[in-house]
C-alpha positions in Angstrom: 73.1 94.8 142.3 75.5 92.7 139.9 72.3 92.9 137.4 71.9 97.0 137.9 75.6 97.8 137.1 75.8 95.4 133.8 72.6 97.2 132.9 73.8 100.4 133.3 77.6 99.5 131.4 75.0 98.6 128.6 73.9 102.1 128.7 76.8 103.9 128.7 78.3 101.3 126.2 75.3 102.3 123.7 75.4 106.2 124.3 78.9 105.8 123.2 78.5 103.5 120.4 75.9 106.3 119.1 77.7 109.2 119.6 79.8 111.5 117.2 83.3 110.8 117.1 84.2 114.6 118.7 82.0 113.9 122.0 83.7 110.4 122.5 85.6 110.4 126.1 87.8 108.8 124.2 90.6 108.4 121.7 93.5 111.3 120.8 92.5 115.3 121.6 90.6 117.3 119.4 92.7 120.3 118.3 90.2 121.7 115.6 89.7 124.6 117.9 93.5 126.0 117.7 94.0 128.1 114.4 97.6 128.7 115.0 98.6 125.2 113.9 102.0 123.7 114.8 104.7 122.4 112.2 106.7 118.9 113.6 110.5 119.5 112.0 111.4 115.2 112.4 114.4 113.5 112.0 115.4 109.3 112.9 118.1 109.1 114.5 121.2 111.5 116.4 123.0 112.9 114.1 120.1 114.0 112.3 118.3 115.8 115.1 122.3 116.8 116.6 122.6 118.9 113.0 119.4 120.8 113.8 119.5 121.6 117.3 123.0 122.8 116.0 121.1 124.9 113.7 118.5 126.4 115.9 121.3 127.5 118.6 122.7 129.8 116.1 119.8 131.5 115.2 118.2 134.7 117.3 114.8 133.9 115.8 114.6 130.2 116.9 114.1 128.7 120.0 112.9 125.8 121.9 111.5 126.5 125.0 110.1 123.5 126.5 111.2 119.7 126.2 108.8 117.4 127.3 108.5 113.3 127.8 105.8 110.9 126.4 106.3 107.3 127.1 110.3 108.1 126.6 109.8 110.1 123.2 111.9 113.4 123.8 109.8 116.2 122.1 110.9 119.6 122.2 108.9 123.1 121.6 109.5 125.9 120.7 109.6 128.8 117.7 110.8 129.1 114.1 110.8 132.6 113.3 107.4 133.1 115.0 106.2 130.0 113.9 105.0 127.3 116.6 106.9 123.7 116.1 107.4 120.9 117.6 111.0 118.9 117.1 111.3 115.4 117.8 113.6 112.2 117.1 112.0 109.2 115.5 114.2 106.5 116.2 115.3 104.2 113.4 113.2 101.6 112.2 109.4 101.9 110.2 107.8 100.6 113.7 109.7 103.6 116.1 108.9 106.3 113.2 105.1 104.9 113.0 104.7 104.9 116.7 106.2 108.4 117.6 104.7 110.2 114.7 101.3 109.4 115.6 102.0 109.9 118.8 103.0 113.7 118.4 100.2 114.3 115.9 97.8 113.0 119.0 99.2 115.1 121.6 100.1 118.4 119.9 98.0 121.1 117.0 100.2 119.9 114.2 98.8 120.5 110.4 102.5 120.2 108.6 105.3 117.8 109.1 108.6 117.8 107.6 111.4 115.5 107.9 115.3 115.7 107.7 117.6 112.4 107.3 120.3 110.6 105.9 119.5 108.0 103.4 121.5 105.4 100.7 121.5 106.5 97.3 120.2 103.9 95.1 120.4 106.3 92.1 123.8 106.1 90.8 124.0 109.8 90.0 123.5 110.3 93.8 127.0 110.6 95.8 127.5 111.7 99.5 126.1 115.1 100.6 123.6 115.0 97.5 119.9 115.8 98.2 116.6 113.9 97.7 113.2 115.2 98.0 110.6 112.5 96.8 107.6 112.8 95.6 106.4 109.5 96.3 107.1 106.9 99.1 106.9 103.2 98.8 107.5 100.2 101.3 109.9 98.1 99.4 110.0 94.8 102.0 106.5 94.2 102.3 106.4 91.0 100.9 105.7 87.1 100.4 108.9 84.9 101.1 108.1 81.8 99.5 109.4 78.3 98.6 110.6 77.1 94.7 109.2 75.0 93.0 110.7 71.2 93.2 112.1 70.2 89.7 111.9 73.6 88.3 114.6 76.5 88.1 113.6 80.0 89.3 110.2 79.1 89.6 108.1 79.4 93.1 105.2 78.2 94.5 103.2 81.6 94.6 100.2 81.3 97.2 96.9 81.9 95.4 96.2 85.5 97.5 99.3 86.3 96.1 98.2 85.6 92.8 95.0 87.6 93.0 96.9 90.8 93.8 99.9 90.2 91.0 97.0 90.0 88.6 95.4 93.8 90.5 98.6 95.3 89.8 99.5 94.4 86.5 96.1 95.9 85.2 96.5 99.1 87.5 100.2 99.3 85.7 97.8 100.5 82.9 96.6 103.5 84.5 99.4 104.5 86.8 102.7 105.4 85.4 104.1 105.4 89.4 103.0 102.0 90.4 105.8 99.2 91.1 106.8 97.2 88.1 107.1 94.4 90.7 108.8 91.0 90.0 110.8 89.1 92.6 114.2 89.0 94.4 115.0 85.6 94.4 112.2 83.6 97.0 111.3 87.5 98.3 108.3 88.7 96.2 107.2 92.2 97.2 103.5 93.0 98.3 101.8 96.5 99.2 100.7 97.5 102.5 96.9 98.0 103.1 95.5 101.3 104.3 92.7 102.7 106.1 91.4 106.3 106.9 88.3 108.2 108.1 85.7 108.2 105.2 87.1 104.6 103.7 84.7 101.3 104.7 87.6 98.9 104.3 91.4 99.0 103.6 93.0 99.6 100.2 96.5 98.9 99.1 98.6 101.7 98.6 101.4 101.1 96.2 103.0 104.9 97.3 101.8 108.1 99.2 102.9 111.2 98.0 104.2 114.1 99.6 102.0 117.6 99.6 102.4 119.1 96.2 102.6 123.0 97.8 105.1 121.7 100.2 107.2 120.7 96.9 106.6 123.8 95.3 108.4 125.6 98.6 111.6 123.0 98.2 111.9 124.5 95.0 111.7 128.3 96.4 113.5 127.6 98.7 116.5 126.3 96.5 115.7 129.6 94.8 116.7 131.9 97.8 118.7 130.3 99.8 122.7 129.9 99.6 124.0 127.1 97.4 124.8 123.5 99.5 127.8 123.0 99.8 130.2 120.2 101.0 132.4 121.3 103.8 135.2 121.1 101.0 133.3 124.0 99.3 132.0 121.5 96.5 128.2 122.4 95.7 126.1 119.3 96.3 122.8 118.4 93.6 119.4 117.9 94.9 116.7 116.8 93.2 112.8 117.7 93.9 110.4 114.6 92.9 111.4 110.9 92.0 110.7 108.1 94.3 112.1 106.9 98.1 112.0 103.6 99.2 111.6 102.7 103.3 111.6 99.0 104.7 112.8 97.4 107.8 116.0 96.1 106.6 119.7 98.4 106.2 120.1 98.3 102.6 124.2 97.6 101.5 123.6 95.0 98.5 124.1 96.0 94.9 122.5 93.7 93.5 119.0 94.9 95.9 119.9 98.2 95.6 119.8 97.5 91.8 116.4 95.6 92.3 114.6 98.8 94.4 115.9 100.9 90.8 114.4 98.4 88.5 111.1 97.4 90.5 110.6 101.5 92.0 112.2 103.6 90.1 114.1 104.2 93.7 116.6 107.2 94.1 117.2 106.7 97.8 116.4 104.1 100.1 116.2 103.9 104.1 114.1 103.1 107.6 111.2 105.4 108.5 109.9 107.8 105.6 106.8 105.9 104.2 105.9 105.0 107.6 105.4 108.7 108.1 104.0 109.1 105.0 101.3 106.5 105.5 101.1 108.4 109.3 100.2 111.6 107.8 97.9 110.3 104.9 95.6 108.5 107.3 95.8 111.5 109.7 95.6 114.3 106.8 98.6 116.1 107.8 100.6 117.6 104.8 104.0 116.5 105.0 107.7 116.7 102.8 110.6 114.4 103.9 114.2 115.5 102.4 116.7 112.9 102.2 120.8 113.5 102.0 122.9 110.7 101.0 125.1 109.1 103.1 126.2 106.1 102.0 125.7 104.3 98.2 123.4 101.6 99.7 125.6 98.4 98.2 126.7 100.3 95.2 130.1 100.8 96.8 133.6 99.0 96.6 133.9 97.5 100.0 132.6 98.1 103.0 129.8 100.7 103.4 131.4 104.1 105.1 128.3 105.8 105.6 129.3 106.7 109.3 132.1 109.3 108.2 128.9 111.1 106.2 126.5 111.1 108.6 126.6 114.2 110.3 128.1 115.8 106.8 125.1 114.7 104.8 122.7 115.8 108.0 124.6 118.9 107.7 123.4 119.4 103.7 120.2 118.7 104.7 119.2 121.0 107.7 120.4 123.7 105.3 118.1 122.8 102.7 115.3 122.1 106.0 116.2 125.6 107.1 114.9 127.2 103.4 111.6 125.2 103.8 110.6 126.1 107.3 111.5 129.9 105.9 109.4 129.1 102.8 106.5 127.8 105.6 106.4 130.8 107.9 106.5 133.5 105.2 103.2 131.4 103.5 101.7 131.6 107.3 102.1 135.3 107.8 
């Protein structure tokens, strides 16, 4: 009987190996079926997702009318002037964004993501309540801590992996105006992240992922149509469409890092989760735009870092540029 049942798990074991992905029992749900696709409006952390539930209350065409619970992960559906979404909280960190991004995009129709948070300007023309929309996304604290050399000064003993790749990205810096000029931060040398996705028979490193161009174009209609940001004082705010972001694990308040992500990335704003959704929505083909308000100056300041007394200010900036988007998004779905 013991013989008849391994037999038979070697049966079903093969069938499965065999078939096509889409007849697999399992793995995440198939929504190729729905047409009506959702869009996920994300933010990190609560004053981020506070500013638009704020948002939505005040509005007579958007609703949310159903909040449901995944292993803890609040997300709430609704409407956005006829248009299906799907709002949920990321949590701070690359891990919590990673985990309940890819979560969402396996339990719901979602084809468009876009993204509202705070973030520390690393750009010095960036102040609090300014705007960044990135093109690009890199991982700035993926990376090779290492030991000096004895006997010699700012010199380190650089393992020969390590090596390899320095010597890959120096002749891609050829070809690619965007890739990291890296060198290192004292024993910290920085590294690239290696990717994955349907169609790909190994993993490449991926010095950036950039957002959906036509989801770019919209930011820029949008700033077009909609009212001019403001400060709460009545100041108008700047925000800028393309440059670079920077995401790692670490709470950047450091000048001399924050001048180190400028020099090695080109960085304009720097903070927890956003490449982790990029490199989320790459794998997963999702188009996707994150906008970033600044809250704090990320080390540049005198003293201590005050960027709680902007947090729900610079949310505030950016929901209203979110807003414009999501309008930008429905009018191209009707």
């Amino acid at each position: 009987m013991k013989r008849l049942s391994v037999f038979i798990l070697c049966l079903v074991f093969s069938s499965l190996s065999g078939a096509h992905e889409h007849t697999s029992p399992f793995g995440p749900r198939d929504f190729k079926h729905i047409e009506n696709k959702w869009t996920a409006v994300v933010a990190a952390y609560e004053p981020e997702i506070a500013a638009i539930d704020a948002a939505f209350a005040q509005m007579e065409d958007a609703q949310i009318t159903e909040t449901l619970y995944f292993k803890g992960v609040k997300y709430q559906l609704g409407e956005y002037k006829g248009e299906p979404i799907v709002v949920l909280s990321t949590g701070i960190s690359i891990t919590n964004a990673a985990m309940t991004v890819q979560m969402a995009l396996d339990y719901f129709p979602i084809d468009t993501l876009v993204m509202m948070g705070i973030a520390g300007a690393t750009d010095p023309q960036f102040t609090p309540g300014d705007i960044a929309v990135p093109e690009r996304w890199y991982f700035h604290d993926e990376s090779v801590y290492v030991n000096p050399k004895p006997n010699a000064r700012n010199e380190y003993e650089l393992p020969s992996f390590y090596m390899a790749q320095l010597e890959q990205y120096t002749q891609r810096n050829v070809t690619n105006p965007h890739a990291p000029r890296y060198n290192n931060f004292g024993f910290i040398h920085p590294n690239e992240v290696a990717v994955v996705r349907e169609g790909w028979d190994s993993r490449r490193r991926m010095p950036y992922f950039s957002a959906t161009p036509r989801l770019l174009t919209m930011t820029k209609r949008a700033l077009e149509t909609i009212p001019t940001i403001t400060m709460p004082s009545g100041k108008p705010i700047q925000v800028a469409v393309g440059g670079n972001g920077v995401t790692g694990s670490v709470f950047v308040d450091n000048a001399d890092y924050r001048n180190w992500l400028r020099e090695v990335f080109n960085a304009d704003v720097a903070e927890m989760e956003s490449a982790a959704v990029a490199q989320v929505c790459f794998v997963n083909d999702i188009d996707w735009l994150i906008i970033r308000s600044v809250s704090d100056l990320a080390g540049g300041q005198k003293g201590k870092n005050e960027g709680n007394v902007f947090d729900a200010i610079a949310s505030g900036t950016g929901t209203k540029l979110l807003l414009g988007l999501l309008d930008e998004i429905v009018t191209e779905n009707e």
